[in-house]
GUGULUM-591843 format. One line per field, with one value per residue: residue in one letter; residue number from 1; x, y, z of N, C-alpha, C in turn. Coordinates in steps of 0.1 Angstrom, whole numbers. Example, Ala and Ser with C-alpha at 12.3 -4.5 7.8 and 13.67 -1.06 7.14 Angstrom:
2
resn	(A S)
resi	(1 2)
npx	(132 128)
npy	(-57 -22)
npz	(78 71)
capx	(123 137)
capy	(-45 -11)
capz	(78 71)
cpx	(132 129)
cpy	(-33 0)
cpz	(78 79)
# end
This chain:
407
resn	(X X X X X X X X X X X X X X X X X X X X X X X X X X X X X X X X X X X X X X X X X X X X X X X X X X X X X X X X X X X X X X X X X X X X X X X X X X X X X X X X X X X X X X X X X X X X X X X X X X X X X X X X X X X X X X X X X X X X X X X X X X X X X X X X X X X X X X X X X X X X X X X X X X X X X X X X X X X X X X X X X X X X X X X X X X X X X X X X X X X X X X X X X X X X X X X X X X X X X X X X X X X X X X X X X X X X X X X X X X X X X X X X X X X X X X X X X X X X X X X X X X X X X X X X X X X X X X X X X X X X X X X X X X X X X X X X X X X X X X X X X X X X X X X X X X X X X X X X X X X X X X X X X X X X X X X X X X X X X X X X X X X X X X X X X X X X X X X X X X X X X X X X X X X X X X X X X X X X X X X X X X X X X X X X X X X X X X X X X X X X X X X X X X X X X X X X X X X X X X X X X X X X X X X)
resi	(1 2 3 4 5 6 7 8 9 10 11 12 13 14 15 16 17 18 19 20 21 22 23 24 25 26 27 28 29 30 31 32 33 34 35 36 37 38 39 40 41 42 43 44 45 46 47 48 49 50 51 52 53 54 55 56 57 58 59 60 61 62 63 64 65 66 67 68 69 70 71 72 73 74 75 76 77 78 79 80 81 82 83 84 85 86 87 88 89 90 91 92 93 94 95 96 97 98 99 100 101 102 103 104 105 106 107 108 109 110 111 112 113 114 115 116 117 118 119 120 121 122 123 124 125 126 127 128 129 130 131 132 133 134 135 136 137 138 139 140 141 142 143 144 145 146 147 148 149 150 151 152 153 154 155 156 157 158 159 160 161 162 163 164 165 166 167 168 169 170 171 172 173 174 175 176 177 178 179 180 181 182 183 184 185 186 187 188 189 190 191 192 193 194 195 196 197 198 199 200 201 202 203 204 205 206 207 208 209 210 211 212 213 214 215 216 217 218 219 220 221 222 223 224 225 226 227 228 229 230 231 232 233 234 235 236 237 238 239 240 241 242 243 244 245 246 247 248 249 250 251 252 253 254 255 256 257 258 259 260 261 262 263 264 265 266 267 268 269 270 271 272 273 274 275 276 277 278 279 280 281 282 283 284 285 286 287 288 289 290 291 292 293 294 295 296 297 298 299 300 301 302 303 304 305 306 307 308 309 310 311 312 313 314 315 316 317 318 319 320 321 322 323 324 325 326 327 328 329 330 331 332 333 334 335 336 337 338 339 340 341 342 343 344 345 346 347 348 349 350 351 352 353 354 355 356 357 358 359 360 361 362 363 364 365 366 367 368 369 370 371 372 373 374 375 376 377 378 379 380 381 382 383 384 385 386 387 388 389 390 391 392 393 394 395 396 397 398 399 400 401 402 403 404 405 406 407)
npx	(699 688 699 688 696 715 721 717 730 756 763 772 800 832 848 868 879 901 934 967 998 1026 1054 1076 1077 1073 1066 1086 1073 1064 1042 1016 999 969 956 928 919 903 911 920 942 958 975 997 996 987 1007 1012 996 987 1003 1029 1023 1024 1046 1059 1052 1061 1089 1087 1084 1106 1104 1088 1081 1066 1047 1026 997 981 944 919 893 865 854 829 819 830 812 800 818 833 810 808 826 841 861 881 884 899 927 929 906 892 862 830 816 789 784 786 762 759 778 784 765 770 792 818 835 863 861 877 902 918 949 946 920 917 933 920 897 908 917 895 867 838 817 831 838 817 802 809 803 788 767 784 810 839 844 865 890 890 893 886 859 824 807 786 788 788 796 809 805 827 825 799 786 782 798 779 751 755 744 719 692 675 683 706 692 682 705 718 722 713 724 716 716 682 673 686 690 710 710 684 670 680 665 637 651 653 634 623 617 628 648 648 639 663 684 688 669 646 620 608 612 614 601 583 559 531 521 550 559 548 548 578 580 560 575 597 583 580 609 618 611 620 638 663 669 686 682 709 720 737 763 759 757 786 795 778 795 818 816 803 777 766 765 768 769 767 780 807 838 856 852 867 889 881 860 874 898 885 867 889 906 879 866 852 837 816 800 766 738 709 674 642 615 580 584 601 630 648 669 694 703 729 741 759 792 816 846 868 894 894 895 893 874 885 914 940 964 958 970 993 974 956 973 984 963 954 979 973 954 962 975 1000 995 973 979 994 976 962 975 983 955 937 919 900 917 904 912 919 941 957 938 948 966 983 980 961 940 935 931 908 888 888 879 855 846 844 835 806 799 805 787 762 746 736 743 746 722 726 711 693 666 673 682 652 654 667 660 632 629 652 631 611 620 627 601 595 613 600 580 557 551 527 513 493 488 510 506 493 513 541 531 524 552 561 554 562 593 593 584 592 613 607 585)
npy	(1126 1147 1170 1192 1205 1215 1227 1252 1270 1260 1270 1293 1288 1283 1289 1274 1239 1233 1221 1206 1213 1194 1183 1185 1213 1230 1259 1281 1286 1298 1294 1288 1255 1251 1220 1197 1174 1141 1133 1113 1106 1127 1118 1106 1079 1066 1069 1095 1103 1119 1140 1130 1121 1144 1159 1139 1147 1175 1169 1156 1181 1203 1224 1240 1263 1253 1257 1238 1236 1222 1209 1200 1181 1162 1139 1137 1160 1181 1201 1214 1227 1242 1259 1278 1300 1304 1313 1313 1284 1252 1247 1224 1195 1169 1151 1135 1122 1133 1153 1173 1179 1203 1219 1229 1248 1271 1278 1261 1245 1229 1226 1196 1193 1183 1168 1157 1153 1132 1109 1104 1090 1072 1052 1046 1028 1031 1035 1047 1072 1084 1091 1114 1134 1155 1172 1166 1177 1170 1166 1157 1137 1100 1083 1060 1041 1040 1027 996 967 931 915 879 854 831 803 798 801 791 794 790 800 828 837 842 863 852 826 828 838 814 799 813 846 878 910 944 976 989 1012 1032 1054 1051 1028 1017 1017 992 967 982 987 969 955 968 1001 1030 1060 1093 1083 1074 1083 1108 1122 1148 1156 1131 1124 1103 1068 1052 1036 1021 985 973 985 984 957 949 963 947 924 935 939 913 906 920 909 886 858 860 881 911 945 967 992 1020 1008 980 959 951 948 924 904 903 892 868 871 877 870 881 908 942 966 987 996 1007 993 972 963 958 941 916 918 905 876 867 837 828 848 867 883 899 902 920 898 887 885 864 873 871 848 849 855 884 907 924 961 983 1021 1036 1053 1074 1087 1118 1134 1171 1202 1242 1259 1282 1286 1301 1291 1272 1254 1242 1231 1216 1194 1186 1176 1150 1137 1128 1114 1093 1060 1052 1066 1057 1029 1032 1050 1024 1008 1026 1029 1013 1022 1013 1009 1024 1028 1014 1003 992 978 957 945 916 917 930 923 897 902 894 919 941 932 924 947 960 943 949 974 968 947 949 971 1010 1038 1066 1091 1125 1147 1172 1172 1148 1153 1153 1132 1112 1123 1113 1088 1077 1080 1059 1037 1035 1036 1011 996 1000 984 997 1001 977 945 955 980 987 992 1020 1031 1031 1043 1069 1078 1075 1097 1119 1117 1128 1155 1189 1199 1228 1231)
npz	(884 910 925 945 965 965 940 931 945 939 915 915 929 929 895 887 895 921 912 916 912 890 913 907 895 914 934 955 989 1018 1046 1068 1081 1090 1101 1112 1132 1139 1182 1185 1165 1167 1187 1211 1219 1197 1173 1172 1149 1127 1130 1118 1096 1083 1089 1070 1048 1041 1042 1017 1000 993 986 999 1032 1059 1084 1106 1122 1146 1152 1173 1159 1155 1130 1123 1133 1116 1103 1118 1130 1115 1102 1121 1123 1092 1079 1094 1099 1090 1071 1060 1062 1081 1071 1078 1052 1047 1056 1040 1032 1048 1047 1021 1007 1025 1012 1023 1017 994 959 948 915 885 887 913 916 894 905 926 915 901 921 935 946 928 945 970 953 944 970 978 956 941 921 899 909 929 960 980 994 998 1028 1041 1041 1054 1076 1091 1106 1112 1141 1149 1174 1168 1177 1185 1160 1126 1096 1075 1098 1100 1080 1079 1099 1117 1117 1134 1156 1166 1179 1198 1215 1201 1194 1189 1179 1181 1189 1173 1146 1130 1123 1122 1095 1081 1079 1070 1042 1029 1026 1007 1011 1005 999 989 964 939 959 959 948 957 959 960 985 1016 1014 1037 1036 1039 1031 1025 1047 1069 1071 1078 1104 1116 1118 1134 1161 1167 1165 1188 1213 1213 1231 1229 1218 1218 1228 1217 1240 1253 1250 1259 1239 1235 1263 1269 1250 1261 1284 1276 1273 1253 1214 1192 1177 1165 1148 1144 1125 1146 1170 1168 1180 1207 1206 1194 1216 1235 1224 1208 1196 1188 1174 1151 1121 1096 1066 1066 1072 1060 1067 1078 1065 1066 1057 1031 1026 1030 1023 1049 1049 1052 1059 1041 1038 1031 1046 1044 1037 1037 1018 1027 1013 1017 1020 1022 1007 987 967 982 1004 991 975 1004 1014 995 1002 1027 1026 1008 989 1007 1031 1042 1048 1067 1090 1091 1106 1126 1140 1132 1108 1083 1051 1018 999 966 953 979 991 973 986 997 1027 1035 1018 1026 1058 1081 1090 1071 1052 1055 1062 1035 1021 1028 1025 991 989 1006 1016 1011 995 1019 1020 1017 1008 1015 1026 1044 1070 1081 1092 1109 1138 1140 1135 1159 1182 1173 1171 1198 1210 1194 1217 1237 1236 1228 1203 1186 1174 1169 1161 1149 1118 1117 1132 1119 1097 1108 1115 1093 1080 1099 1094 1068 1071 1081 1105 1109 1098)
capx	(699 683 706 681 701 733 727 714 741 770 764 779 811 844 843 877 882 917 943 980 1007 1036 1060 1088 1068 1066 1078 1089 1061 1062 1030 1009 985 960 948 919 913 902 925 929 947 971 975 1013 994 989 1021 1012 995 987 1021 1041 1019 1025 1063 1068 1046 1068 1102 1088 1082 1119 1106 1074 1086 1056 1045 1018 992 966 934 908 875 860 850 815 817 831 803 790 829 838 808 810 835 839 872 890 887 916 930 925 904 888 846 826 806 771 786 787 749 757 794 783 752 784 808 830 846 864 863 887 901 928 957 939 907 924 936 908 889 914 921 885 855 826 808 836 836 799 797 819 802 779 759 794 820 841 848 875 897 884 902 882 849 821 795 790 787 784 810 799 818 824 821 784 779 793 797 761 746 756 739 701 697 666 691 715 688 679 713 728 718 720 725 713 711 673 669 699 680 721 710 674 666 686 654 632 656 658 617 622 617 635 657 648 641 675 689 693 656 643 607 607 609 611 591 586 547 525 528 561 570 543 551 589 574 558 586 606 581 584 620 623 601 626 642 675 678 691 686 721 722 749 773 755 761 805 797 775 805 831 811 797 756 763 771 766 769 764 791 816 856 856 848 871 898 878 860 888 901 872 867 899 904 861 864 841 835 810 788 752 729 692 668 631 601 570 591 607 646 652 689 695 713 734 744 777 798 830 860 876 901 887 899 886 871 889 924 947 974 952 982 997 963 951 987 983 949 957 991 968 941 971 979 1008 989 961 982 1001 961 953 984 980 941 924 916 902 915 895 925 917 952 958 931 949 976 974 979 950 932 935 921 889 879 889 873 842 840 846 822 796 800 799 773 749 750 735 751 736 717 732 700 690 654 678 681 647 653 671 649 617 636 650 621 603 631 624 585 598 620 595 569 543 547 524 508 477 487 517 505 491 524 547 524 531 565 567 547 573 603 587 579 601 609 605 568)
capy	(1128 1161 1180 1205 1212 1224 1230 1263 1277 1255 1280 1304 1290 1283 1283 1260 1234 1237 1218 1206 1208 1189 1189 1197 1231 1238 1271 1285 1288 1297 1296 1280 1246 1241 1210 1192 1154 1140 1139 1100 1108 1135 1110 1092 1068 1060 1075 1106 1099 1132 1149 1121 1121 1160 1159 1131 1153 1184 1160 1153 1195 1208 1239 1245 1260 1247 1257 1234 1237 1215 1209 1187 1182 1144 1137 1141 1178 1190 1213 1222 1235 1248 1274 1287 1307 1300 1322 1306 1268 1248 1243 1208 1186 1154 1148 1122 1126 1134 1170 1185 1189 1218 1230 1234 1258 1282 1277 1265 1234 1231 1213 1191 1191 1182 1152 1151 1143 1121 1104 1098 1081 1056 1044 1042 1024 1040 1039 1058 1084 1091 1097 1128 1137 1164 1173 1164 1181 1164 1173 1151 1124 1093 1079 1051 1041 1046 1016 989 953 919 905 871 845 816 791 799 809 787 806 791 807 838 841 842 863 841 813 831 839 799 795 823 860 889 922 949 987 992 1025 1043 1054 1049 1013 1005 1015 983 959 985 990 951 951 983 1008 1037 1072 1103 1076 1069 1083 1122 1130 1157 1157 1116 1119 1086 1065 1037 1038 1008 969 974 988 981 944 954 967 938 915 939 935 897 899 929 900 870 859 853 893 921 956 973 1007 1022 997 964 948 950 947 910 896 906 885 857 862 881 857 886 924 951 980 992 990 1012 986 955 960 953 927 909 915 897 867 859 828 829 861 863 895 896 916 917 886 883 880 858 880 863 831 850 859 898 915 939 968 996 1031 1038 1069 1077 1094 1117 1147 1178 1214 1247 1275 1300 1284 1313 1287 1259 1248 1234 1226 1200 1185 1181 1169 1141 1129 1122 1105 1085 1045 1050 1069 1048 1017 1039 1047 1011 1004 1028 1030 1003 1026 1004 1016 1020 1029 1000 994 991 967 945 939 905 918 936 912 885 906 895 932 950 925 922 960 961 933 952 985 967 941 951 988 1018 1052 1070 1101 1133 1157 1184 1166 1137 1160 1150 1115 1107 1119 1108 1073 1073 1078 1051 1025 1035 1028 998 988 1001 980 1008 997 962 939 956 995 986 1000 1028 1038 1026 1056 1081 1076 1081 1111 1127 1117 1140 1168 1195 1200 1240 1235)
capz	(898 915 941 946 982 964 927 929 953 933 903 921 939 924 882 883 906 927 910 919 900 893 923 896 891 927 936 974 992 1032 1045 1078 1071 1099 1102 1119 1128 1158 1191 1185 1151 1172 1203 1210 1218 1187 1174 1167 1132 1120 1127 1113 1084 1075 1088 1060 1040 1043 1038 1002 994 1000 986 1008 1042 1064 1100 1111 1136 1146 1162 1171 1152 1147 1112 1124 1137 1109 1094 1128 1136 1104 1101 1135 1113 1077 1074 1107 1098 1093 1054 1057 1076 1079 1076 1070 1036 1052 1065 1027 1033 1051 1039 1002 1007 1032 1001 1031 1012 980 949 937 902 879 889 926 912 886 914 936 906 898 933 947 936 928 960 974 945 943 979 978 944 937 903 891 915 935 973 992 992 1011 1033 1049 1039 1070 1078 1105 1102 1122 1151 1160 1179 1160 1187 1187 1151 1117 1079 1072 1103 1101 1068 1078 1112 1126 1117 1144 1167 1169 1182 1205 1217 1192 1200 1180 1182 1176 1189 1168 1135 1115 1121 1122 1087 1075 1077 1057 1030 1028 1018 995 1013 1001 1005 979 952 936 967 954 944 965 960 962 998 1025 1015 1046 1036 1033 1034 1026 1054 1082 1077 1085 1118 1123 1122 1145 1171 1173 1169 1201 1221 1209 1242 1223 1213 1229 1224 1221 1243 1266 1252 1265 1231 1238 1272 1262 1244 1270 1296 1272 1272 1238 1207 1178 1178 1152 1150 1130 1129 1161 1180 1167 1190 1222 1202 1191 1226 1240 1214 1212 1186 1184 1166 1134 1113 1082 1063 1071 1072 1058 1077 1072 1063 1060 1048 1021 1026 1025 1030 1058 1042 1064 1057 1035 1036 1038 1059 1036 1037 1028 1018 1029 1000 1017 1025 1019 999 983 960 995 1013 979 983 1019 1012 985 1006 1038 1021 1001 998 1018 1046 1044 1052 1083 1095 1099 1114 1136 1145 1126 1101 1071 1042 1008 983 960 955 989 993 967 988 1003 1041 1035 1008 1035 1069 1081 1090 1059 1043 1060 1057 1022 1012 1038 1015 981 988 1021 1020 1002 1000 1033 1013 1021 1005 1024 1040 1050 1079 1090 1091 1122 1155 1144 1131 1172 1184 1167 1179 1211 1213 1193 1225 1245 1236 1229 1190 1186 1159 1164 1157 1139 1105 1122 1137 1108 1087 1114 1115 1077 1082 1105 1086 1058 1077 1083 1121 1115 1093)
cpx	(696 691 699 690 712 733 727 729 757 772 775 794 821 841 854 878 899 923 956 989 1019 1047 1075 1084 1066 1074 1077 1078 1069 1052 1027 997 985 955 945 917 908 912 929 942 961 981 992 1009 989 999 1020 1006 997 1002 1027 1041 1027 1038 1069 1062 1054 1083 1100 1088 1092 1114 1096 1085 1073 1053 1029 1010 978 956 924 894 876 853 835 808 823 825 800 802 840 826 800 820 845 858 883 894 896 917 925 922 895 869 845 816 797 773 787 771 750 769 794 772 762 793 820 840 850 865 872 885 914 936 949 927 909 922 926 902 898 918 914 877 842 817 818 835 823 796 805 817 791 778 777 814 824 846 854 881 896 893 904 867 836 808 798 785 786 797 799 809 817 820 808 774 783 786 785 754 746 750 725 703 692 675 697 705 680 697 723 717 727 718 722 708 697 673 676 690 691 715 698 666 668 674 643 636 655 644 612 613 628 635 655 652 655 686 691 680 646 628 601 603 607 601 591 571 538 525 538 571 565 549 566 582 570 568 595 599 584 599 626 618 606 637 658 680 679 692 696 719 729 760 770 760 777 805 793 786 817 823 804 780 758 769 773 762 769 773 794 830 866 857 857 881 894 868 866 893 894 869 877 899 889 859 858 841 831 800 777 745 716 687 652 619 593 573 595 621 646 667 687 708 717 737 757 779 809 832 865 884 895 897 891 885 878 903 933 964 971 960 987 983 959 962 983 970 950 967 985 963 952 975 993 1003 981 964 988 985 958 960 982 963 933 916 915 904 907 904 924 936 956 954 936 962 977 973 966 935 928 927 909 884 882 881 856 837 836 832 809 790 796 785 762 748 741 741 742 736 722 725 699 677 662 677 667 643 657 663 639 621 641 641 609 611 627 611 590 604 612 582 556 537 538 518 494 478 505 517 504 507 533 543 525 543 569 568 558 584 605 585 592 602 602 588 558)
cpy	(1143 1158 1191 1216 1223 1226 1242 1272 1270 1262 1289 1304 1288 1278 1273 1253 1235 1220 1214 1204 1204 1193 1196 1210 1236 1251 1274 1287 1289 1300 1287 1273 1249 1228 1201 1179 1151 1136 1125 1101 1114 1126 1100 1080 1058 1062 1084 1108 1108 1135 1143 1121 1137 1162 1153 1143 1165 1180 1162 1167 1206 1222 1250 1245 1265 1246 1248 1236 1228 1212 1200 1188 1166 1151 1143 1154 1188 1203 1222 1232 1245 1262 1278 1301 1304 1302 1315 1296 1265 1248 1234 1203 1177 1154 1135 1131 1131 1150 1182 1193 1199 1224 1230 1245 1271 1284 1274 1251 1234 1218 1208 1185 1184 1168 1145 1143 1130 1104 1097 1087 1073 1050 1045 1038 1032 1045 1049 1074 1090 1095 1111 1139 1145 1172 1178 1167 1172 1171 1166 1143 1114 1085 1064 1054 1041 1037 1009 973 945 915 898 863 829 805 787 793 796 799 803 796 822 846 849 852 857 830 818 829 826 794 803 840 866 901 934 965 993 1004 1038 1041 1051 1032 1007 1005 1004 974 964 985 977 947 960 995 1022 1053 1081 1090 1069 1075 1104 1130 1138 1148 1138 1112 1104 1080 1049 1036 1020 994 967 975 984 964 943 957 958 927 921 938 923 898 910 920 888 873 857 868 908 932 967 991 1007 1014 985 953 942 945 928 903 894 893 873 858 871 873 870 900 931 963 978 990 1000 1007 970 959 954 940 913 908 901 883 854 851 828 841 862 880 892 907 912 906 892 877 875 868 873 852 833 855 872 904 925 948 981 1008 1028 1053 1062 1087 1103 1134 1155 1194 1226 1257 1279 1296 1296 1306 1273 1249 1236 1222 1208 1190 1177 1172 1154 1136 1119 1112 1092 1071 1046 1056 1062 1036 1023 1043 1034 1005 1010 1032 1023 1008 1023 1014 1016 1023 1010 993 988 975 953 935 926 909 924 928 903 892 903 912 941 939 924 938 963 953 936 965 982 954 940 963 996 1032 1057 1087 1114 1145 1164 1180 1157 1141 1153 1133 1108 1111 1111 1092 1069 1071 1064 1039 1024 1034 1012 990 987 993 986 1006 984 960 951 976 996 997 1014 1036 1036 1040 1066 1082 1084 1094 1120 1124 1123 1151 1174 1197 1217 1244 1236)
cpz	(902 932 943 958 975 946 923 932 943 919 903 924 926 907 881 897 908 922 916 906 902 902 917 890 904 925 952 974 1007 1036 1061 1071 1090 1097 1115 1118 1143 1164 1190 1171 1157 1183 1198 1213 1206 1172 1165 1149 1122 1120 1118 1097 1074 1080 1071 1048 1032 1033 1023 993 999 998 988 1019 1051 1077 1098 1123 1134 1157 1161 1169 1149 1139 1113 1127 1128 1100 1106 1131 1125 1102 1110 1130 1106 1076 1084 1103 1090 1073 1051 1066 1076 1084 1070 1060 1037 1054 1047 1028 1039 1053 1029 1006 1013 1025 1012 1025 996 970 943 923 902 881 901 922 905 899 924 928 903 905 944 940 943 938 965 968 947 954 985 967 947 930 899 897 928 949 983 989 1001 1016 1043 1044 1055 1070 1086 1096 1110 1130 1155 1163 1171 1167 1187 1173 1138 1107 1074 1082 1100 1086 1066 1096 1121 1128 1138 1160 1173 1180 1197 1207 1210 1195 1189 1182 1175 1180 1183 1151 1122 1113 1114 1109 1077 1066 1068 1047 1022 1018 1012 999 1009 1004 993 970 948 950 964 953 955 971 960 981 1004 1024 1024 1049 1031 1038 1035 1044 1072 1086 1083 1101 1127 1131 1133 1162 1176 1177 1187 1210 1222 1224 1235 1217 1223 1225 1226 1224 1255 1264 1258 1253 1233 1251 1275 1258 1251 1279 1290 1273 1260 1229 1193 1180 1164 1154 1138 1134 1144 1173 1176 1175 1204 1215 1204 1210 1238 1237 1212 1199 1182 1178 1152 1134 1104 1077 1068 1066 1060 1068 1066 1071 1060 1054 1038 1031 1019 1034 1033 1046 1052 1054 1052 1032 1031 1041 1046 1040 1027 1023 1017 1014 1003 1021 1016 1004 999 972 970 1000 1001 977 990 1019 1005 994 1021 1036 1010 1002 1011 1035 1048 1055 1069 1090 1103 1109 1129 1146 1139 1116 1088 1059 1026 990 978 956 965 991 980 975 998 1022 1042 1028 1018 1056 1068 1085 1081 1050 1043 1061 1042 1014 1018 1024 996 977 997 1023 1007 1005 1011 1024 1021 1009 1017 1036 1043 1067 1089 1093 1106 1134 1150 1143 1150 1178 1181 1172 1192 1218 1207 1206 1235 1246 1237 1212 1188 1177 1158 1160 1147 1128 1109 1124 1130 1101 1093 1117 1104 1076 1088 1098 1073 1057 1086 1096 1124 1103 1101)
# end
């Protein structure tokens, strides 16, 4: 695997990774943790998750005496709000996986070793591990895996429908965010199109070039043109199922509460379909991350912080998460337990992640992957893409997804 983005610079940072050691070796410590999650995580309305978490946290370290302070950063702003200044950010705090691309090259995150890492590896599967992995070092504890998947209403839909998506679109309106670039690479990946080669290879660059990928193109025009589909923006797809002219939406577990609210007994959840190409059967494939607690380089008392770090990300917090925010968890033990085993949406995440999904590449060009990929959605919605320039525009697409925005 080539990390070109971060192997040079990873020479340099930390020669051991941070460690914890047995809590019967702790010694006094008083000390301040920051930590960052977003404001639904701090919120009584969903009872306070964070606090409660690092209260019980505290409870179990009689001989840590532990001021807390916290603040709000979502998972997704963690790079952008961590080096604004490097030295400021919180001890510990919650990204999604994608954000290492630009808090390893800052040295602003650290590497876990020792029991923590232990730990991570024997109570995640591999897809979780590997996407927190780099040329060998490990950097978080995950805490929720990060992909979307299918709500359809059963009424509409049965467990052989939902298998093919033309099947679906013979039966009901489906909704589909074509102009969001996390989504619409699903269909290329499906007809091997691919991400830095194995997913890591610099100089492999996107390759969405050719028959491969024009005929993809093709097929999207017919299907943006199918009276039976709906392109999801502004929230139309949630807004479709609430009011009945939507039968089949594409999200993620963000969105099952008002689902489910909606649905009611007709509530379905599954991984992704296939769809027909040319009269062959190819599988849509989505983006996979994960959620995972992280710790900063520069935390002044990383003994504490890798703790705090491992107890968040932990089965027992995991299960208090979903309780309180739907937050699927990915602790494999967890997931054996039948309340969890038996959920259609932890289940239908899970089986999205290990069989409809590729890790979502987190190289340094991945960067130029998303505008020109919007962009391209949005002539697609706009009907400016068509059979007859198709290839054409499929090959300038590629072209910009290659090209740096500041060459």
């Amino acid at each position: 695997m080539k990390r070109k983005m971060v192997s040079v610079l990873l020479a340099g940072m930390m020669a051991a990774a941070l460690a914890v050691p047995a809590a019967a070796e702790e010694e006094s410590i008083t000390c301040e943790m920051t930590v960052w999650s977003p404001a639904e995580d701090q919120s009584p309305d969903y009872g306070s998750w964070l606090q409660t978490q690092c209260e019980a946290f505290a409870a179990e370290h009689p001989n840590w005496d532990i001021t807390f302070t916290y603040g709000v950063c979502p998972e997704g702003d963690a790079a952008k709000t961590v080096v604004q200044d490097i030295e400021a950010a919180a001890d510990v705090f919650m990204m999604t996986n994608d954000q290492l691309t630009n808090l390893l090259p800052v040295k602003a995150v650290a590497r876990l070793g020792g029991e923590t890492e232990t730990y991570v590896k024997e109570t995640n599967s591999q897809t979780m591990v590997d996407s927190l992995t780099v040329d060998g070092a490990l950097y978080g504890v995950p805490f929720t895996s990060n992909t979307w998947f299918m709500y359809y209403d059963t009424s509409v839909f049965s467990e052989e429908d939902i298998k093919n998506l033309d099947t679906m679109l013979e039966k009901g309106v489906v909704s589909f965010p074509l102009t969001n670039s996390w989504y619409l690479a699903s269909f290329y990946v499906g007809n091997g199109c691919t991400f830095f080669g194995d997913g890591y290879d610099e100089e492999a660059g996107i390759d969405f070039s050719g028959e491969k990928a024009s005929a993809v193109t093709d097929y999207l025009v017919d299907l943006r043109n199918n009276e039976n589909f709906l392109v999801d923006v502004d929230g139309s797809g949630i807004a479709g199922i609430r009011d009945g002219s939507v039968a089949a939406m594409f999200s993620g577990s963000w969105d099952f509460a008002a689902v489910k609210e909606a649905l009611g007994d007709n509530f379905g959840v599954a991984q992704l379909p296939k769809y027909t190409l040319n009269g062959e059967e190819k599988q849509m494939y989505s983006f996979a991350g994960s959620k995972a607690m992280a710790v900063s380089a520069n935390t002044e008392y990383p003994q504490v912080a890798v703790a705090l770090a491992r107890y968040l990300g932990s089965a027992e917090a995991q299960k208090s998460h979903y309780e309180a925010r739907n937050i699927i968890p990915c602790n494999t033990e967890v997931l054996q337990d039948p309340v969890f085993a038996e959920d259609l949406l932890v289940k239908a995440q899970n089986d999205t992640v290990a069989n409809t999904s590729i890790i979502q590449p987190f190289v340094g060009p991945m960067g130029n992957y998303w505008t020109p990929t919007d962009n391209f959605g949005k002539s697609l919605r706009d009907g400016e893409v068509t059979h007859d320039n198709a290839a054409e525009a499929t090959e300038a697409w590629n072209t910009n997804m290659n090209t740096s925005a500041v060459e």
